[in-house]
N, C-alpha and C positions, 0 to 999 in steps of 0.2 A: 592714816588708814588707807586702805586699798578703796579706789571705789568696787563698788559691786559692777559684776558685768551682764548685759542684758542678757538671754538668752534668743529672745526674738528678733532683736539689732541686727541688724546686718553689719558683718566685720570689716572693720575697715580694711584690713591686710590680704582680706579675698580681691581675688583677679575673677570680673564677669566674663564669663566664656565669652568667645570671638565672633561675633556674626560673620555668616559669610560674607565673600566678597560679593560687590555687584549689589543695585540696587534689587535687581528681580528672582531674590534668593530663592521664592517657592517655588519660583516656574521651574527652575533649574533643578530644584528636589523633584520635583514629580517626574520632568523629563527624564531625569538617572533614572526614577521606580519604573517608570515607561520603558525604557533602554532594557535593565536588567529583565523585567518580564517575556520581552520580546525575544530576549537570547536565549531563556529559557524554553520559552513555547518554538522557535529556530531548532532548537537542540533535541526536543523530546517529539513535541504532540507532527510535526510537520515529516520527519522521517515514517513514522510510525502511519500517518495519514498516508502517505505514497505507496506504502508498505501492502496496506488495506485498497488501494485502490487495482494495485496488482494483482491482488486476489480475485477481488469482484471481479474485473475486465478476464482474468486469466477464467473464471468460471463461465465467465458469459460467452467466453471465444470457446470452451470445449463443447457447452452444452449447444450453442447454436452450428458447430460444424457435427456435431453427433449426431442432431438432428436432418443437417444435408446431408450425410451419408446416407442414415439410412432411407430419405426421400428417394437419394440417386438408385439405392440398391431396390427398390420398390420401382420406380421408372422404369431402371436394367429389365427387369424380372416380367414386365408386363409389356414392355417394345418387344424382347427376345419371344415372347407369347406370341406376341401379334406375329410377328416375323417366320416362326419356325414351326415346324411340320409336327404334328403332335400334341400329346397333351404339356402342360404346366411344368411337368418335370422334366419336360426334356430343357426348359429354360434354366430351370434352378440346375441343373446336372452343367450346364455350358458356364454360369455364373461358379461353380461348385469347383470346377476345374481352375477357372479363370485366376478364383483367388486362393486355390491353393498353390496354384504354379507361382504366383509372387510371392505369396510367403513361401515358399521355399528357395524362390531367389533371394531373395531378400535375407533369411536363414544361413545363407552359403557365403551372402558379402558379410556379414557382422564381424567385427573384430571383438574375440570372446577378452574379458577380463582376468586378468590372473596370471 
């Protein structure tokens, strides 16, 4: 007769998987999961973070020369007061010319698209 064969026996014909090499098999698994996460967050979160920082800096550089202009155009407007014979508009009418005369240089250099 056949013997019967166990079913919770471990088979003799099975091959136990391979441990890795090297006695410090864990350190080397975590350092791989270490590795690949790092290449991940390299690839995604770090461009995307520069990305945002450009923004910020890029808002922060308009809003704070938006607000020197028009400090200078308030300065302009109140030196040319002090300075010139008349009331207030005759300043604004001097600043009123000043900067339409550059935009419209400024107008005539442009190279139009198309």
């Amino acid at each position: 007769m056949a013997s019967p064969v166990d079913p919770v026996a471990p088979d003799a014909t099975a091959v136990a998987p391979a441990a890795p090499e090297g006695p410090d098999w864990p350190a080397q698994a975590a350092d791989a999961v270490v590795h690949l996460v790092d290449q991940v967050r390299e690839r995604t979160t770090e461009p995307a973070l520069t990305a945002l920082r450009a923004v910020v800096f890029g808002l922060v550089v308009v809003v704070a020369a938006t607000m020197a202009t028009v400090i200078l155009v308030i300065a302009l407007v109140r030196l040319l007061d002090s300075y010139l014979p008349g009331d207030v508009w005759v300043a604004h009418l001097v600043l009123g010319v000043a900067f339409t005369a550059s935009g419209w240089i400024l107008w005539t250099l442009r190279h139009p698209s198309g």
